[in-house]
Biopython code that builds the backbone (N, CA, C, O; Angstrom):
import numpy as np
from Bio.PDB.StructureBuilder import StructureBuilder

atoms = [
    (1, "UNK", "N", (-142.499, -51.827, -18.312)),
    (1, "UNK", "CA", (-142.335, -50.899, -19.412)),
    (1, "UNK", "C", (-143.487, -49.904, -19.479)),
    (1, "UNK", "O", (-143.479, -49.030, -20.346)),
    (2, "UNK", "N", (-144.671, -50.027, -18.422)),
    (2, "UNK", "CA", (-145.662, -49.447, -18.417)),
    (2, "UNK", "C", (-145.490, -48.289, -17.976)),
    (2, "UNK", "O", (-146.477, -47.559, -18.062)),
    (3, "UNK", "N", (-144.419, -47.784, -17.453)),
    (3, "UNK", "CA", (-144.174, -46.268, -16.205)),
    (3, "UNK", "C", (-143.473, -45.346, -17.107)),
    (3, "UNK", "O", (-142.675, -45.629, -18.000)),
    (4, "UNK", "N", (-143.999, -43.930, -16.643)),
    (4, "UNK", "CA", (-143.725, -42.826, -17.576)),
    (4, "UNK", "C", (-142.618, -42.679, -18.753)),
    (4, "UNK", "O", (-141.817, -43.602, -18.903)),
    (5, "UNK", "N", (-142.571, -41.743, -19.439)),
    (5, "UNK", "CA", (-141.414, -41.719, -20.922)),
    (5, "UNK", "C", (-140.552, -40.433, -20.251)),
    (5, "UNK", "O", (-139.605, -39.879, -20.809)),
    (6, "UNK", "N", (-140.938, -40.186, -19.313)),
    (6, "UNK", "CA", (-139.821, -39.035, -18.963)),
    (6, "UNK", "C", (-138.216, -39.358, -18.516)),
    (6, "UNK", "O", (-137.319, -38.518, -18.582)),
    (7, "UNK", "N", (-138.057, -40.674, -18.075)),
    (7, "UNK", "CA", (-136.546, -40.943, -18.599)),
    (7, "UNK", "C", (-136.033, -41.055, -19.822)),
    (7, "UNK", "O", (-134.851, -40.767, -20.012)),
    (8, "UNK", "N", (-136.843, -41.490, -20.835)),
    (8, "UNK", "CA", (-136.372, -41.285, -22.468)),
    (8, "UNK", "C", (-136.352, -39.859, -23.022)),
    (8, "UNK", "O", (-135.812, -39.626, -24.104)),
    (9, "UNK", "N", (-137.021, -38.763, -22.186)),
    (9, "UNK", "CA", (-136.621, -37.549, -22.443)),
    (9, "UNK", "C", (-135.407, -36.898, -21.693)),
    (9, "UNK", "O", (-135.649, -35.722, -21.425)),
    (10, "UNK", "N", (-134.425, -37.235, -21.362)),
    (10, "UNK", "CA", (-133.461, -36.861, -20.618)),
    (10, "UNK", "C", (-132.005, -36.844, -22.138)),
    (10, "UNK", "O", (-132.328, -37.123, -23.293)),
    (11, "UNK", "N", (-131.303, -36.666, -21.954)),
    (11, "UNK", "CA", (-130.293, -36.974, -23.196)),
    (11, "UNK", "C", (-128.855, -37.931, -22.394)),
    (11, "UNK", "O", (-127.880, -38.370, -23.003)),
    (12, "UNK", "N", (-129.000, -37.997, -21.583)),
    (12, "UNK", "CA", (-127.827, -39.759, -21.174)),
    (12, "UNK", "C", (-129.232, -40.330, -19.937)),
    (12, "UNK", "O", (-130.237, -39.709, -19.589)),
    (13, "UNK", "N", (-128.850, -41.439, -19.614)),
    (13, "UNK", "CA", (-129.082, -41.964, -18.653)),
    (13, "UNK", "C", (-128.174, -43.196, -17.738)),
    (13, "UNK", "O", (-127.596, -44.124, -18.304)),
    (14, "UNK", "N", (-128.182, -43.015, -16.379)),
    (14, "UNK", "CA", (-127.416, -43.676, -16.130)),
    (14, "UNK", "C", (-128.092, -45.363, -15.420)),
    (14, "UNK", "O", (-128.775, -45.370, -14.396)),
    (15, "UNK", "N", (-127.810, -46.390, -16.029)),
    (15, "UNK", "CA", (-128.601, -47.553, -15.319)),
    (15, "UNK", "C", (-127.774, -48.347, -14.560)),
    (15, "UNK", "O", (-126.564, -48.569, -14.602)),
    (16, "UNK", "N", (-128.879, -48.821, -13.692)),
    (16, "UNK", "CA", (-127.801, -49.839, -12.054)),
    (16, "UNK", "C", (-128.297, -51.384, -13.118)),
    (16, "UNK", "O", (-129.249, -51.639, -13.856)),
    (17, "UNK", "N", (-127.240, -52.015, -12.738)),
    (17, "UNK", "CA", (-127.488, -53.915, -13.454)),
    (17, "UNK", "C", (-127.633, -54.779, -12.719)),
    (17, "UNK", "O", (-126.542, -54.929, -12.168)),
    (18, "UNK", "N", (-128.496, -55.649, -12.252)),
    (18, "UNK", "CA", (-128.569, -56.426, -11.305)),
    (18, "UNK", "C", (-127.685, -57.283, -11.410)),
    (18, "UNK", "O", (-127.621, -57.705, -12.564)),
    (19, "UNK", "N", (-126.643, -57.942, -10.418)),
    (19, "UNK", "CA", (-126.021, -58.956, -10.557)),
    (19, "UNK", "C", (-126.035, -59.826, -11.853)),
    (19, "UNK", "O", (-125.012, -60.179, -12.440)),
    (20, "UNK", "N", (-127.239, -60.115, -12.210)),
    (20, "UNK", "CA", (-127.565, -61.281, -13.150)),
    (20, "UNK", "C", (-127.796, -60.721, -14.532)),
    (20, "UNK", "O", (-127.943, -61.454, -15.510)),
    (21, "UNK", "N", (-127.830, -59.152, -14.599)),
    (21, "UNK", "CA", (-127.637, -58.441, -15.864)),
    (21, "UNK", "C", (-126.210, -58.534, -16.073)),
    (21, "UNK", "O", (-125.702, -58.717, -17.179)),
    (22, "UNK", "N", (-125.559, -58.403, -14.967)),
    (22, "UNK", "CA", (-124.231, -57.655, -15.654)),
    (22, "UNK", "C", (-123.119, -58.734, -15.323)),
    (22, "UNK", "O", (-121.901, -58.595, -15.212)),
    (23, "UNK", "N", (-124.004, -59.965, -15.189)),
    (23, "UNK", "CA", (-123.379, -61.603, -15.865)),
    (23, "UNK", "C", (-123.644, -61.364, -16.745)),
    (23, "UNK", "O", (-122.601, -61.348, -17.399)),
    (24, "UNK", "N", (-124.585, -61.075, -17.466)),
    (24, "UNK", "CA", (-124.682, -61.554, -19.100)),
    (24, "UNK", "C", (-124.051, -60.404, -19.635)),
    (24, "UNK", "O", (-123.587, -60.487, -20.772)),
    (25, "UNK", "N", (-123.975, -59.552, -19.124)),
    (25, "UNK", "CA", (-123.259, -58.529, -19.743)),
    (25, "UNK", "C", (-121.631, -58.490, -20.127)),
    (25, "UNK", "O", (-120.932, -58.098, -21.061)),
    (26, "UNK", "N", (-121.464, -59.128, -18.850)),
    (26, "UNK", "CA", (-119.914, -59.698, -19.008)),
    (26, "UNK", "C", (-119.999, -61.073, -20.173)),
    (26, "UNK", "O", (-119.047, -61.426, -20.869)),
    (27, "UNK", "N", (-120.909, -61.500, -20.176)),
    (27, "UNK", "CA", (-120.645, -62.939, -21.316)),
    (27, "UNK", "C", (-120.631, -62.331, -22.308)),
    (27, "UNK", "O", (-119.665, -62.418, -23.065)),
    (28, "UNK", "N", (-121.916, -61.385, -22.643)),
    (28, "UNK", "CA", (-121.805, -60.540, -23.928)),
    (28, "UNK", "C", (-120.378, -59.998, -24.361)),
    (28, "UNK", "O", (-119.845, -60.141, -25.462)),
    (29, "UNK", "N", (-119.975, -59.467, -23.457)),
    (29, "UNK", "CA", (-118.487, -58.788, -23.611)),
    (29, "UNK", "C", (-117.520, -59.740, -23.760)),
    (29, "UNK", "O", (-116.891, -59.441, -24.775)),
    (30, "UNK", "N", (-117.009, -60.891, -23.190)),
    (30, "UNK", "CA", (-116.670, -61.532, -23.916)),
    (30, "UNK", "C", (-116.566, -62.351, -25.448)),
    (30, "UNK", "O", (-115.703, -63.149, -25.816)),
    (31, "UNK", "N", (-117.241, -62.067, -25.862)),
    (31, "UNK", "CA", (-118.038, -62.506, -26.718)),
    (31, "UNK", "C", (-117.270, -61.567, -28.096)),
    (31, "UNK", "O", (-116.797, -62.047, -29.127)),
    (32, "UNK", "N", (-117.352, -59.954, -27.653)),
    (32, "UNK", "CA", (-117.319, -58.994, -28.249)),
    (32, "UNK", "C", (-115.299, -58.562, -28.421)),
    (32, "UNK", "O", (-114.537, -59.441, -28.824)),
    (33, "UNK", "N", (-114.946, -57.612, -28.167)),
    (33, "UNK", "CA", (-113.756, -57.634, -28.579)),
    (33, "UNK", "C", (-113.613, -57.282, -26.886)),
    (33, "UNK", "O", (-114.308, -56.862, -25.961)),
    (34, "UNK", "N", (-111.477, -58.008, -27.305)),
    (34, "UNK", "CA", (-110.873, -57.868, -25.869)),
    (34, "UNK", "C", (-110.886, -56.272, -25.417)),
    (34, "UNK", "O", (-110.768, -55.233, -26.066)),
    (35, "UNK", "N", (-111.099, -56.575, -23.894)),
    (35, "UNK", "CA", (-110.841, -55.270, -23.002)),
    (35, "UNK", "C", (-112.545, -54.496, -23.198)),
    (35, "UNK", "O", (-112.705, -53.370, -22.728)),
    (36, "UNK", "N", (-113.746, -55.218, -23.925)),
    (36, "UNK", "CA", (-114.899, -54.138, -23.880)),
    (36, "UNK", "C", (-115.285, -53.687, -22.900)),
    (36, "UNK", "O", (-115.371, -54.386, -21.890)),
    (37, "UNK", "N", (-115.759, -51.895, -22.915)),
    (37, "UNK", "CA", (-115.823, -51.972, -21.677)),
    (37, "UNK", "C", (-117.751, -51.886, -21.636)),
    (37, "UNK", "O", (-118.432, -52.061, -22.646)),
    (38, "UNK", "N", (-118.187, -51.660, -20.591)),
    (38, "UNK", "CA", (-119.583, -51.964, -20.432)),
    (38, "UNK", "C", (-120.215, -51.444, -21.319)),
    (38, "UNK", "O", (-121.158, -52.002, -21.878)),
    (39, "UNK", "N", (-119.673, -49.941, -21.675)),
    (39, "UNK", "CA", (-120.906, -49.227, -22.314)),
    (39, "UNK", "C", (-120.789, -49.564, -23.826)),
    (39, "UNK", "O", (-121.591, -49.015, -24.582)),
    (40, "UNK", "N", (-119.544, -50.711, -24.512)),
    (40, "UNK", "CA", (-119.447, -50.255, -25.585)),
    (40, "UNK", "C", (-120.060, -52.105, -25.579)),
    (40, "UNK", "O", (-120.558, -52.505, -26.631)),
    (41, "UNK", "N", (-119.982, -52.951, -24.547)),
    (41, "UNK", "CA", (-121.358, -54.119, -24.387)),
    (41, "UNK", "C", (-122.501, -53.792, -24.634)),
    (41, "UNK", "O", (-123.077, -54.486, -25.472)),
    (42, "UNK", "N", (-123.315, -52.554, -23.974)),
    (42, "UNK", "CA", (-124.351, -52.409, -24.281)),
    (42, "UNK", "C", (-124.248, -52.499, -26.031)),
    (42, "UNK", "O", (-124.616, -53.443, -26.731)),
    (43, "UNK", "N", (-123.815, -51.592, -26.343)),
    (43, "UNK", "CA", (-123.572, -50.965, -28.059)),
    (43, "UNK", "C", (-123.694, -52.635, -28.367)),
    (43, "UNK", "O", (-124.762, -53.091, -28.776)),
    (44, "UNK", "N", (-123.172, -53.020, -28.265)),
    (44, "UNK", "CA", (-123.096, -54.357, -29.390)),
    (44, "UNK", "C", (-124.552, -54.966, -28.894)),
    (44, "UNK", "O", (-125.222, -55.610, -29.702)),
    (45, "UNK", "N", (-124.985, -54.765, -27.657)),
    (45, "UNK", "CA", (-126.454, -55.847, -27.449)),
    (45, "UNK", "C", (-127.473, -54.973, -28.042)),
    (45, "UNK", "O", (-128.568, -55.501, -28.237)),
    (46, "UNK", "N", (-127.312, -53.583, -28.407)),
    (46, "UNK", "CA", (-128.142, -52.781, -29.103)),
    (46, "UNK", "C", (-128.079, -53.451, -30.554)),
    (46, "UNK", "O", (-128.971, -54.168, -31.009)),
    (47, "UNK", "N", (-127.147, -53.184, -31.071)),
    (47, "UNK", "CA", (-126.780, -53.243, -32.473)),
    (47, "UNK", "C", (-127.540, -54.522, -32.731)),
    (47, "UNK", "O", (-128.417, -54.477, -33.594)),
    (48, "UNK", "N", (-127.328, -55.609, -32.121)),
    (48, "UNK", "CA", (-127.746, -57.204, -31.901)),
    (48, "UNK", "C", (-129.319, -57.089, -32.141)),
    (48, "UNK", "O", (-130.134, -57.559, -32.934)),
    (49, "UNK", "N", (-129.327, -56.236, -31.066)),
    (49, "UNK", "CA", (-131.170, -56.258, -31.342)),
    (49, "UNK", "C", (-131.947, -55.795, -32.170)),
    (49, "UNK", "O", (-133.145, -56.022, -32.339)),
    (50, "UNK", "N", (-130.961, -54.853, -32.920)),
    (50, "UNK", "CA", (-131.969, -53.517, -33.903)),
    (50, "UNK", "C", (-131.200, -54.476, -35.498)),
    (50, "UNK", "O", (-131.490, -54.178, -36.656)),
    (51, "UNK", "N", (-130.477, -55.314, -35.198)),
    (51, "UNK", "CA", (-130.156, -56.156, -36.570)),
    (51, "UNK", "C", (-130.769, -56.231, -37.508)),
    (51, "UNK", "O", (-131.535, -57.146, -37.208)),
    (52, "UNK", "N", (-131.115, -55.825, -38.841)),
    (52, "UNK", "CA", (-132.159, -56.295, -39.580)),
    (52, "UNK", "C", (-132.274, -57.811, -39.710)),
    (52, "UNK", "O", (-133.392, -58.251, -39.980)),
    (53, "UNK", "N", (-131.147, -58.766, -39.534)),
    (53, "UNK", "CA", (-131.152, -60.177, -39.492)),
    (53, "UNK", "C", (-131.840, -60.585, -38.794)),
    (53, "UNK", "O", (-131.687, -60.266, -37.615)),
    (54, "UNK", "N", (-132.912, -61.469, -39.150)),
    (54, "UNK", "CA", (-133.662, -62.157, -38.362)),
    (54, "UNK", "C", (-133.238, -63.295, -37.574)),
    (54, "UNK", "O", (-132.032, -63.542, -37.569)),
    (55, "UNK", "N", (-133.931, -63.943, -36.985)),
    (55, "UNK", "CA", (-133.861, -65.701, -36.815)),
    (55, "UNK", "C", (-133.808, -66.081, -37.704)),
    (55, "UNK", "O", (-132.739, -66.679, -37.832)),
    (56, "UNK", "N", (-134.707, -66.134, -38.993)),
    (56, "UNK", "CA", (-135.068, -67.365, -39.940)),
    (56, "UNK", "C", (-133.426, -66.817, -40.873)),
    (56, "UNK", "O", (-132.798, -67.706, -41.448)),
    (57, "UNK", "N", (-132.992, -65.624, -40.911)),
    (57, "UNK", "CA", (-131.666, -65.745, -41.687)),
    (57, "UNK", "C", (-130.890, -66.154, -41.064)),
    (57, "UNK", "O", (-130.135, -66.940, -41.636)),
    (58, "UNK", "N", (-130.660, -65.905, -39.757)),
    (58, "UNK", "CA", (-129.340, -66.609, -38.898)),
    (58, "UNK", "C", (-129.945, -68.336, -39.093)),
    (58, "UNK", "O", (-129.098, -69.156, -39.448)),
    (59, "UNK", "N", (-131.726, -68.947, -38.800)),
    (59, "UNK", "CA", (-131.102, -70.103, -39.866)),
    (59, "UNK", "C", (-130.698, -70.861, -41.071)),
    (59, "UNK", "O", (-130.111, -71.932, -41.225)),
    (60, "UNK", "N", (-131.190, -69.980, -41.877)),
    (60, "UNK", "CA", (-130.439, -69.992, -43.571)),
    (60, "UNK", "C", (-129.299, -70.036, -43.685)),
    (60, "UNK", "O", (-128.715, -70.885, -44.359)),
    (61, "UNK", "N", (-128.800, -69.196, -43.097)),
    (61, "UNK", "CA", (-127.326, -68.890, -42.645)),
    (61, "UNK", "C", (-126.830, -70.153, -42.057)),
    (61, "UNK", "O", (-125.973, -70.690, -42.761)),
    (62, "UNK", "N", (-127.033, -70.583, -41.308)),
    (62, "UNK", "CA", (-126.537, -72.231, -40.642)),
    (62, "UNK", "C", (-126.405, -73.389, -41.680)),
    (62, "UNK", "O", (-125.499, -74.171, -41.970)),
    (63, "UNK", "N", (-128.036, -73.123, -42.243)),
    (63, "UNK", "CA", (-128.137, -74.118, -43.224)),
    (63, "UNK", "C", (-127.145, -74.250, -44.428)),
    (63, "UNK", "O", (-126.824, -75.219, -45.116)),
    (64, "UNK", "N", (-126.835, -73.160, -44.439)),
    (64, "UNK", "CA", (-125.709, -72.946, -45.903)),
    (64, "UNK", "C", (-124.798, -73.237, -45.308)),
    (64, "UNK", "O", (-124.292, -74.264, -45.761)),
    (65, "UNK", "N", (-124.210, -72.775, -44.335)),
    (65, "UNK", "CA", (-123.423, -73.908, -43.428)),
    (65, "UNK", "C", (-122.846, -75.284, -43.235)),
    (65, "UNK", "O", (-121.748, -75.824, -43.102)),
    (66, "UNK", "N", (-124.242, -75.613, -43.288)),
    (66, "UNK", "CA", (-124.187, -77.176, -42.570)),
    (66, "UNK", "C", (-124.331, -77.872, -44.763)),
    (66, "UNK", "O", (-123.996, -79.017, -45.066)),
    (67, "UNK", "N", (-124.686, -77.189, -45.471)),
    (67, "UNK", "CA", (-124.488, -77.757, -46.942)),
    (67, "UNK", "C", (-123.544, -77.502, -47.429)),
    (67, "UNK", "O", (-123.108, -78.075, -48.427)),
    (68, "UNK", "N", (-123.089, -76.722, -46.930)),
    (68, "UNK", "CA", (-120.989, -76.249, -47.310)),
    (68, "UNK", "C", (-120.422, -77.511, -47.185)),
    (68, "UNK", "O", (-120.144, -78.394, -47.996)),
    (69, "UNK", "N", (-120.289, -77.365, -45.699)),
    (69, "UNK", "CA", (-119.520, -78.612, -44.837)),
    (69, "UNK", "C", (-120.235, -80.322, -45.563)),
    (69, "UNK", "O", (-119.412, -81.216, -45.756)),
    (70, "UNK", "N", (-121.359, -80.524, -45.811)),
    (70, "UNK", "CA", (-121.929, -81.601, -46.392)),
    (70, "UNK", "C", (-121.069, -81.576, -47.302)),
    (70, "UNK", "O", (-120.156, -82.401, -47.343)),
    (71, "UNK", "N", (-121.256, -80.400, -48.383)),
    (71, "UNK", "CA", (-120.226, -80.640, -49.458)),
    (71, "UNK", "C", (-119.118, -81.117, -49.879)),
    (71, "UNK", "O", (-118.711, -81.875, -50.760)),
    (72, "UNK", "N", (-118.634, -80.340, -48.834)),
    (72, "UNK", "CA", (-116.949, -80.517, -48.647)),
    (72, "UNK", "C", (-116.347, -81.860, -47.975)),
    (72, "UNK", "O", (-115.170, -82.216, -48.030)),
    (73, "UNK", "N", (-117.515, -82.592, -47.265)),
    (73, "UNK", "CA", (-117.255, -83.822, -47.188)),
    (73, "UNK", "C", (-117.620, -85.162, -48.120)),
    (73, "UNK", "O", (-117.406, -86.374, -48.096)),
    (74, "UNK", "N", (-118.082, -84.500, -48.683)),
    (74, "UNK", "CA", (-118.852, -85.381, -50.057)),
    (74, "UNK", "C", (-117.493, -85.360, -51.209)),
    (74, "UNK", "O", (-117.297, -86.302, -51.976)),
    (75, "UNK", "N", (-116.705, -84.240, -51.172)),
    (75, "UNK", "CA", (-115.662, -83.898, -51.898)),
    (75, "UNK", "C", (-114.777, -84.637, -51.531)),
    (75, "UNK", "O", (-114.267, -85.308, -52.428)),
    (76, "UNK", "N", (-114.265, -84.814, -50.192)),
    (76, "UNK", "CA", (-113.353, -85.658, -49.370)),
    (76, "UNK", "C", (-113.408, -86.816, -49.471)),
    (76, "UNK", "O", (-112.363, -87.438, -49.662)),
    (77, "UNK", "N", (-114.701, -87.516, -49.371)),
    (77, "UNK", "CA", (-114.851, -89.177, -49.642)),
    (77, "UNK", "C", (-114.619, -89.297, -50.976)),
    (77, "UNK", "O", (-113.994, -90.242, -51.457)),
    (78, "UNK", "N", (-115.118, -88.333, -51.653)),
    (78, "UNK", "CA", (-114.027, -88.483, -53.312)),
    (78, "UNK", "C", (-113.120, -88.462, -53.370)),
    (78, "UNK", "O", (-112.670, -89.315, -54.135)),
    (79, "UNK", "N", (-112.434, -87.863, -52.917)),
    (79, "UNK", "CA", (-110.946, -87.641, -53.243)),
    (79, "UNK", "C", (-110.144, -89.166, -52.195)),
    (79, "UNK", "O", (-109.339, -89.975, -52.656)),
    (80, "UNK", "N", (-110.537, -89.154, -51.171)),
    (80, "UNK", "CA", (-110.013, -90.642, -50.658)),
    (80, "UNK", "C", (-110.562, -91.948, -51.600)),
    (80, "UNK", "O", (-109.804, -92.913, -51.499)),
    (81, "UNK", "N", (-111.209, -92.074, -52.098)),
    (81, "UNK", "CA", (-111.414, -92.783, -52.341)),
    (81, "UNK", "C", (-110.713, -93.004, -54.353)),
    (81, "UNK", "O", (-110.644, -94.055, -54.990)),
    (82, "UNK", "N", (-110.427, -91.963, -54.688)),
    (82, "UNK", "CA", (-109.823, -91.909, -55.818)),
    (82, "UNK", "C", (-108.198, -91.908, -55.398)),
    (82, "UNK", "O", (-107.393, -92.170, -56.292)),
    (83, "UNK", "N", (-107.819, -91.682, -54.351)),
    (83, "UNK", "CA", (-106.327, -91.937, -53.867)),
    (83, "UNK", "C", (-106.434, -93.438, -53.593)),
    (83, "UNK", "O", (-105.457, -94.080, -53.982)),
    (84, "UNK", "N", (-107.547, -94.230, -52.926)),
    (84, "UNK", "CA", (-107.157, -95.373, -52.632)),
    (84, "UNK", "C", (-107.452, -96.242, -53.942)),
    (84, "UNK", "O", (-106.962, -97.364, -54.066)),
    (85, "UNK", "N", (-108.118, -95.779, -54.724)),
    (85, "UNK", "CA", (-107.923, -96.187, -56.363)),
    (85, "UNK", "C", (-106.678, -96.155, -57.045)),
    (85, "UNK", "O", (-106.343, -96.892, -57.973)),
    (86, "UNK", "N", (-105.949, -95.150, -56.459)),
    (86, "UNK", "CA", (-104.518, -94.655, -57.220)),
    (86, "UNK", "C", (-103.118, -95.896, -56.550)),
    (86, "UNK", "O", (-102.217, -96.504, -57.127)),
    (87, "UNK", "N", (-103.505, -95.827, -55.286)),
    (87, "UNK", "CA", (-102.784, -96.562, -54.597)),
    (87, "UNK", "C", (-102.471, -98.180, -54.510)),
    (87, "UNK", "O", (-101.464, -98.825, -54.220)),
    (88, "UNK", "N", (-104.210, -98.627, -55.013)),
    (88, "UNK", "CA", (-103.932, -100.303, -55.288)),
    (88, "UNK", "C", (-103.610, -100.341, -56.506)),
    (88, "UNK", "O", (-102.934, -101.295, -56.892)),
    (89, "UNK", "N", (-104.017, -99.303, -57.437)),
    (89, "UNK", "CA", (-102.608, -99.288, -58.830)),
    (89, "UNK", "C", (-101.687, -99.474, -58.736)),
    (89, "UNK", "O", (-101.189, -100.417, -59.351)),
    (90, "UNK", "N", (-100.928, -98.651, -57.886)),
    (90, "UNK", "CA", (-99.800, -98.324, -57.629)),
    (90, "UNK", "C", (-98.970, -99.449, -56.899)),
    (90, "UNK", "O", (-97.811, -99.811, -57.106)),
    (91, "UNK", "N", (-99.884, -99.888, -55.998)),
    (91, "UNK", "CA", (-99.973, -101.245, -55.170)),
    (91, "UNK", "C", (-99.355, -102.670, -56.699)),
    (91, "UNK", "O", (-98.221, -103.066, -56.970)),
    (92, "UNK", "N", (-100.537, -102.981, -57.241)),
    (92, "UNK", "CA", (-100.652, -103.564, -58.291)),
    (92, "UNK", "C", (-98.914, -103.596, -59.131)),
    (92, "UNK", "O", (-98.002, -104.424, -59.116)),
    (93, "UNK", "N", (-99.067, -102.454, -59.697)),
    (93, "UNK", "CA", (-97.828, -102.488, -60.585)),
    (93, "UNK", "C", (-96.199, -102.617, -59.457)),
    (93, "UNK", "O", (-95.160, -103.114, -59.892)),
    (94, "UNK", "N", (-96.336, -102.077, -58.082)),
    (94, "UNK", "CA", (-95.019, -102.284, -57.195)),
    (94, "UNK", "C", (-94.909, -104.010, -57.440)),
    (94, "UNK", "O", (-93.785, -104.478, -57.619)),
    (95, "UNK", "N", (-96.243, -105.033, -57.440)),
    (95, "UNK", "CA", (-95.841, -106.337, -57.525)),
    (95, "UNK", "C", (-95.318, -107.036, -58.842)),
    (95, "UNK", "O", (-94.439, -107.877, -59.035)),
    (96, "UNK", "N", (-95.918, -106.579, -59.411)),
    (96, "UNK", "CA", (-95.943, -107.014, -61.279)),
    (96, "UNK", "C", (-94.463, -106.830, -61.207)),
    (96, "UNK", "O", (-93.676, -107.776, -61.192)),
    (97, "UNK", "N", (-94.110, -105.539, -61.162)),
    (97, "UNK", "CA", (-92.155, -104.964, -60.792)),
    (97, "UNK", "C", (-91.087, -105.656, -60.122)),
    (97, "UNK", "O", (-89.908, -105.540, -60.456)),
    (98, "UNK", "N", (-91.532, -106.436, -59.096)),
    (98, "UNK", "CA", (-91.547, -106.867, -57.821)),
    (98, "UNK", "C", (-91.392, -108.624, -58.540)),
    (98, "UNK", "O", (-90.422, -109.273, -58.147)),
    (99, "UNK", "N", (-91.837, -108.929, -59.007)),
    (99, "UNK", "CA", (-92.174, -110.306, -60.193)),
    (99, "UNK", "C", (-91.245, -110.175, -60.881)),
    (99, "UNK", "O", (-90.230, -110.859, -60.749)),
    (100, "UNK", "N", (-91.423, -109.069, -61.957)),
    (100, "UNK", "CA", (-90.142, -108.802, -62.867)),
    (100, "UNK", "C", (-88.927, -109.354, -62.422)),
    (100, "UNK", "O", (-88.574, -110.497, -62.709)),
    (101, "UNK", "N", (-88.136, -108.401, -61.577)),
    (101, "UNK", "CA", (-87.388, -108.272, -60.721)),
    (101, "UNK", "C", (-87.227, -109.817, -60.467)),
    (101, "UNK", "O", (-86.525, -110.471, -61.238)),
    (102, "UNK", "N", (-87.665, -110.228, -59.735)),
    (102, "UNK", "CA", (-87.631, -111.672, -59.010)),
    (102, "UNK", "C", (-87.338, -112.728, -60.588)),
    (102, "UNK", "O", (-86.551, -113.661, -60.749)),
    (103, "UNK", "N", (-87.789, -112.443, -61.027)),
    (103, "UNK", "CA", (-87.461, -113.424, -62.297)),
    (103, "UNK", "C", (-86.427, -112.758, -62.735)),
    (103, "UNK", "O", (-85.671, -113.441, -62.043)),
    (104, "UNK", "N", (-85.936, -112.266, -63.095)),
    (104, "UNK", "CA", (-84.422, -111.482, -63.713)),
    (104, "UNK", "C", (-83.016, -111.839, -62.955)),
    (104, "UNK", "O", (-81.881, -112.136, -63.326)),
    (105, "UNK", "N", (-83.622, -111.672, -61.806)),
    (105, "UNK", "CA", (-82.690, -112.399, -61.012)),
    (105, "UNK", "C", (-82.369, -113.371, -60.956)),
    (105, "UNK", "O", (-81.276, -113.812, -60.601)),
    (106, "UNK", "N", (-83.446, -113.981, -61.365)),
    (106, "UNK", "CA", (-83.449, -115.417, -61.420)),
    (106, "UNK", "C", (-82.882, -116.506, -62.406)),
    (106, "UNK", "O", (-82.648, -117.715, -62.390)),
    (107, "UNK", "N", (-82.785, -115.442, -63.270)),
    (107, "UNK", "CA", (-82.150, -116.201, -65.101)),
    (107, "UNK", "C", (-80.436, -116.276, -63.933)),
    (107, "UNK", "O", (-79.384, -116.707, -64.406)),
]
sb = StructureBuilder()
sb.init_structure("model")
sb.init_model(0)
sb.init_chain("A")
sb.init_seg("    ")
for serial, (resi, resn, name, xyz) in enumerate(atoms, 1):
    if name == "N":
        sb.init_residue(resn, " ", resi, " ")
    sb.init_atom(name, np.array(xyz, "f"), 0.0, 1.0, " ", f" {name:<3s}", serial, name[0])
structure = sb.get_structure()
């Protein structure tokens, strides 16, 4: 990055990708929407980089994430577990019924 600024004074430039750039370039593009074509890869690895989002928000961002999903499974073992409350009720009174029944028949 040490060699002259006179390619940044030009208004396009055209760059060669080494094999192993323009792997990642293709992953990037995948990544990005179908059919991108290279130059609109670059655009998104620009955009990527000049992000005001940091690291520490992309991990805040996770973290709220990963306490969503905590949540929502904390919600779930409630709710199973208030169905399997509902169910040995339900359980419960099918026998009591089930008794009834069996004695009625039985007179």
């Amino acid at each position: 990055m040490g060699k002259s600024n006179e390619p940044w004074s030009r208004t396009q430039l055209t760059i060669r990708l080494t094999g192993r750039r323009k792997q990642l370039l293709l992953k990037l593009a995948a990544l990005a929407e179908p059919g991108c074509t290279p130059g609109e890869a670059i655009d998104v690895a620009i955009r990527t980089a000049l992000d005001e989002r940091g690291p520490g928000e992309l991990e805040a961002r996770m973290q709220s994430v990963e306490d969503t999903l905590e949540a929502m499974d904390s919600e779930r073992r409630f709710e199973a577990a208030r169905i399997e409350r509902a169910l040995k009720k339900l359980e419960s009174g099918v026998a009591a019924l089930h008794a009834l029944i069996a004695e009625l028949a039985g007179e």
